[in-house]
C-alpha positions, 0 to 999 in steps of 0.5 A, a space after each residue: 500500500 503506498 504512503 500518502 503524503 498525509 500519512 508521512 507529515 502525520 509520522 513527523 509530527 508525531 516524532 516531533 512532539 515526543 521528541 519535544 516531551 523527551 527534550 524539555 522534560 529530561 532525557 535521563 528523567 524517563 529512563 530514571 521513572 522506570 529503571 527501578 521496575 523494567 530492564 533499562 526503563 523499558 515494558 519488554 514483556 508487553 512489547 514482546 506480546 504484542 509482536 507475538 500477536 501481530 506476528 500470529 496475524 501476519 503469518 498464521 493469518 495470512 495478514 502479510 498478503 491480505 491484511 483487510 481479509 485475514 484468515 479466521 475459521 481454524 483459529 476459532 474455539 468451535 469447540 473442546 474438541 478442536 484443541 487448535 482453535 481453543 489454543 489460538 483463539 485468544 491471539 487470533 483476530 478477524 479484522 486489522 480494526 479488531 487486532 489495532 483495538 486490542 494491540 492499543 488497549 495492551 499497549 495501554 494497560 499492559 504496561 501499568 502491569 508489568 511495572 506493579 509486576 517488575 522484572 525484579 523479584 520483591 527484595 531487590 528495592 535497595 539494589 540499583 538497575 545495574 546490581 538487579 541486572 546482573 544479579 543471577 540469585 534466586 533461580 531462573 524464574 527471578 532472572 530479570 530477562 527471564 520474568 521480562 520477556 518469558 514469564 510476562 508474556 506467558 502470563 497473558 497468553 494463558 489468560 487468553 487461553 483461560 478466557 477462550 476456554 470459557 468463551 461463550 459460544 465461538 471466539 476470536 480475539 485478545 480482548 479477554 487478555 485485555 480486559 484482564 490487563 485492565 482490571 489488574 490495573 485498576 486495583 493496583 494503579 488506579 489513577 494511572 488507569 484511568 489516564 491509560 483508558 484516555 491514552 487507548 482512545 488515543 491510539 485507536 485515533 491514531 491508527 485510523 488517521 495513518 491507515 485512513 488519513 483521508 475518508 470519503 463517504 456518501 449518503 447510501 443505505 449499507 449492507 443489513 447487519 447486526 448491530 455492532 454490540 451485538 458481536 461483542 464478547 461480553 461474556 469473555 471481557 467480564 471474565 477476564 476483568 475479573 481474573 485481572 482483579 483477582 490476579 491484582 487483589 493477590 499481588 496487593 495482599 503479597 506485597 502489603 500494598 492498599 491503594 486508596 478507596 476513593 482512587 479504586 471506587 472512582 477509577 473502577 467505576 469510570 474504567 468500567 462504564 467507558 470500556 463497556 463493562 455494562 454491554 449485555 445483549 441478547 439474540 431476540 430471534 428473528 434478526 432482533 436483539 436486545 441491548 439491556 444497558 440500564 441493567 448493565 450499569 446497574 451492574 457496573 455501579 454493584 460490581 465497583 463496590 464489591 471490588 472496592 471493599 475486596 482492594 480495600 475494605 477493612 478486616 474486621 468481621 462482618 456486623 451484626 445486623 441484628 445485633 442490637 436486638 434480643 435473641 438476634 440470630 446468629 451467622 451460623 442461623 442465618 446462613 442455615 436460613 439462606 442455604 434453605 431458602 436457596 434449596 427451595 428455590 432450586 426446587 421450584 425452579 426446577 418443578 418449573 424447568 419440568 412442567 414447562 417441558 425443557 429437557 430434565 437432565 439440563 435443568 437438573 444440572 443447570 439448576 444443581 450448579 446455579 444452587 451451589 454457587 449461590 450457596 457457597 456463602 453459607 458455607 463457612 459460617 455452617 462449617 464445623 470451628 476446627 475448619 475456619 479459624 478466624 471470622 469472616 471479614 468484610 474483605 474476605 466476603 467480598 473477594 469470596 463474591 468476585 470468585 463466584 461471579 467469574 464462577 458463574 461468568 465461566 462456567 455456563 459456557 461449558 455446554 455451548 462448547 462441549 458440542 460436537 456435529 451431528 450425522 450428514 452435517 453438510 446440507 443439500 448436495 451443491 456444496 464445493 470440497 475445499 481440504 477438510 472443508 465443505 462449503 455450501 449454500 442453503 435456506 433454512 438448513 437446520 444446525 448440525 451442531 449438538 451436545 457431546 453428551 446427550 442431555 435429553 434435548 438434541 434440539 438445543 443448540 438446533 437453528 435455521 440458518 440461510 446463507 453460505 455455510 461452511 462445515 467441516 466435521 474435522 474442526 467441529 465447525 458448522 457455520 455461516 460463511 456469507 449472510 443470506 442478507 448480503 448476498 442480497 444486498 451486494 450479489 456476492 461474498 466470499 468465504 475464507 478457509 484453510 489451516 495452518 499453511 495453506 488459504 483458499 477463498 471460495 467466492 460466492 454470487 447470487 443471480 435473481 429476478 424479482 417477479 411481479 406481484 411475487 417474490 424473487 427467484 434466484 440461484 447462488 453460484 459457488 467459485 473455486 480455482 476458476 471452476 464454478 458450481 451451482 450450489 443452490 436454485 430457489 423454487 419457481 416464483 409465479 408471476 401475479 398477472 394472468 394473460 389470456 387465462 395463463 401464469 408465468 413463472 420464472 424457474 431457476 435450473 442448474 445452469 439458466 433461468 427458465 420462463 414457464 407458462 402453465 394454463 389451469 396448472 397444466 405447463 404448456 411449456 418452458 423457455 430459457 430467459 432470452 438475451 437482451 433485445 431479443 425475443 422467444 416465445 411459448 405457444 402464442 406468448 411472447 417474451 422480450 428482454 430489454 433494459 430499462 433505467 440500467 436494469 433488465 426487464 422481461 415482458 411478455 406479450 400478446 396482440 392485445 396486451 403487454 405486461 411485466 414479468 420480472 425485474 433483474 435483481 439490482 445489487 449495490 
């Protein structure tokens, strides 16, 4: 891609003003501010993530030599059964905007972590840069190279992995890891997250004016699509928030450090709504979703309260609420309450679950699991003395409370994931062979994914799907590769397959004509290495106009369109669609193409009378 000028003044005037910041405020100063926590004042851990990320993007996607279309399908957690989208999903990305997103947000956050974290084992303060740098004490792990550019990096990948794992359906992306970097962060260097979420906005603006120094647009309706929040990974974002916080919590406790309670309550809060903590959103059906944002920020505000008291709260027991009264109830009998009125709920729930006809076995442990989570409160209060030592604090309770919210973040995931594909997964018989891959198209072909383990309800995971479908039984994969509702839209799409080492695009196209009074008959052609396939044919549309007591229909076949007469549900007879300006007949009807306004048009006619049969269908 060549280099505009634009893009050329805009790197110089970058350069420029971080060289002025670097000249008025002191040369030595920067290196000074983080020698004492990273190897000659640099984050290597966070540099060496990212180009590992960026690299996987280049390379294993193909990003090198198609940056706008990187490959994806491979890389995606279809399922526990495909071991290499579970391991590559989290560094995987689907679009240069989506890697440029989350490569700003760790090169944001990461580094705040990776200076609470430092390069030097704890014990070393009193040394300086040079002594740490050439101390080899302490074993491989507390090696400053080591931790630096091995151990950090490691760190995040696993966390990726961890918030692939747990991904609520099929996943793709860093942002787990993200998000994770983020609550760390937070709890540990609150103000300074806070100034790394404005620096983030930063550079996400800045990627867009290198990339597209100049846009053009002009009023025109775009392709249907999901709203963009829809296709967002709350779930795994959630998680990877508070595995972040947890992470952080356990590095303040080992080190004795308590931020503020003011700086953690506001930087949380501020952090959580401008990143999106509050997205939930949910399929309606029927191309509607919901977006519930007053919950979710209810959620934020409740969220931020619970991890302030886990940072900071204090040690002490939990008051007595009723402990001012006479004969108020102890922990231990209110915890016996609670555990009941839990269990009774679970039971009525479940009775529900039955009566309404949702499959036992999944109700049953769907219902076993949520209860057990909610009673995991109770628990130390009821257990025997000799097991807890000590009351319960309010600080304890809380982090006790962010264990089971990413409990019941993660692990609901589990059965989407534990999937694998049905018999005779590939639907209709039109579908080209690409590798382990077949790719087809289809109106209303019913999912072939279901459940590993048969939970008495196969048609759980079971859909109606229209588009190009790719599948391949080899990944547990069985998915739409182009939408039904682009192809009508742009008349093609392409859908990307492949592996490791090897990439093949299959290019699809839609041929279609709009009957009069009647919908549209159409045909979607399938391009691979120069040979096309037709891969599916709609059914014949009739037109709504009679002439002389006879229908039309157009027909799609295999390899052309068909014009059908039939008279009291009798065919008199079929004719292909004749080319532009020319003219075929059946029986005492003849058809004519022509265009008109740039767009093709049949028309059958008569002695007497001429009419509109159909319409080439238009594409943007």
């Amino acid at each position: 891609m060549p280099v505009s000028p634009t893009q050329i003044v805009l790197l110089l005037a970058l350069g420029g003003a971080l060289g002025f910041v670097w000249y008025y405020e002191g040369r030595g100063r920067w290196r000074s501010r983080f020698d004492d926590r990273f190897l000659y004042g640099i984050p290597w851990g966070t540099l060496v993530t990212i180009a590992v990320v960026v690299l996987f993007y280049l390379l294993a996607q193909g990003g090198a030599r198609n940056w706008s279309e990187p490959l994806t399908l491979p890389f995606v957690t279809w399922s526990y059964f495909y071991p290499t989208g579970l391991l590559t999903s989290g560094i995987a990305h689907g679009s240069p905007q989506h890697l440029a997103s989350n490569m700003g947000g760790t090169l944001a956050f990461a580094p705040i972590v990776e200076y609470a974290w430092s390069h030097y084992p704890p014990g070393d303060a009193e040394s300086t840069g040079q002594e740490r740098r050439s101390d080899s004490s302490g074993g491989l792990l507390a090696r400053p190279w080591i931790r630096a550019v091995v151990v950090f990096p490691l760190l995040l990948f696993g966390i990726a992995f961890v918030t692939a794992l747990f991904s609520f359906g099929p996943g793709l992306g860093f942002s787990g890891a993200v998000f994770a970097l983020l609550g760390f962060a937070v709890v540990t260097y609150p103000l300074s997250t806070v100034i790394a979420v404005v620096v983030g906005a930063v550079f996400g603006t800045l990627y867009s004016a290198l990339s597209e120094p100049v846009v053009r647009e002009v009023v025109e309706t775009g392709t249907p699509a999901p709203p963009a929040w829809a296709g967002i990974a709350f779930q795994a974002h959630l998680l990877g928030f508070l595995l972040g916080v947890a992470l952080g919590i356990g590095l303040l406790w080992r080190r004795g450090w308590r931020p503020t309670t003011q700086r953690v309550f506001f930087a949380t809060l501020l952090v959580g709504i401008a990143q999106s903590l509050w997205l939930l959103a949910t399929p309606g059906g029927d191309d509607v979703f919901f977006l519930y944002r007053g919950a979710g920020v209810v959620f934020v505000l409740l969220l931020t309260i619970l991890v302030t008291v886990a940072v900071t709260g204090s040690d002490r027991p939990l008051p007595s609420v009723l402990g001012r009264f006479d004969r108020a109830p102890t922990r231990r009998q209110l915890a016996a309450v609670w555990l009941g009125l839990v269990m009774l709920g679970g039971v009525f729930i479940a009775g529900r679950a039955v009566i309404a006809g949702q499959p036992l076995v999944v109700s049953v442990v769907s219902i076993a699991l949520l209860t057990t989570l909610l009673a995991l409160p109770a628990i130390p209060p009821l257990a025997p003395d000799r097991w807890v030592t000590s009351p319960i604090s309010r600080r304890r309770t809380a982090v006790v409370g962010l264990v089971v919210l990413a409990l019941l973040v993660a692990l609901p995931s589990l059965p989407i994931s534990l999937i694998t594909l049905g018999d005779d997964p590939v639907p209709g018989s039109g579908g080209v062979e690409v590798g382990d891959y077949t790719v087809t198209y289809e109106e209303n072909a019913t999912s072939a994914q279901r459940p590993a383990i048969d939970l008495g309800g196969d048609d759980l995971l079971a859909s109606q799907q229209t588009g190009v479908i790719v599948v391949s039984e080899t990944r547990q994969l069985w998915t739409i590769g182009v939408r039904e509702e682009v192809l009508e839209f742009e008349g093609n799409g392409t859908a990307v397959v492949g592996g490791i080492g090897w990439r093949e695009t299959v290019h699809a196209e839609r041929t279609g004509w709009d009957v009069v009074g009647n919908g549209t008959a159409y045909a979607v052609d399938l391009e691979l290495n120069g040979e096309t396939t037709r891969s599916f044919v709609s059914d014949p549309v009739q037109a709504e106009a009679r002439i002389d007591g006879r229908t039309v229909a157009l027909v799609p076949t295999d390899d052309e369109f068909l014009i059908r007469v039939s008279e009291d549900g009798s065919r008199i007879g079929d004719t292909p669609v004749p080319a532009t300006g020319e003219t075929t007949s059946v029986g005492e009807l003849q058809f004519s193409t022509e265009r008109s306004s740039d767009r093709l048009r049949v028309f059958a006619e008569t002695a007497d009378i001429r009419l509109l049969v159909a319409e080439r269908e238009q594409y943007s």
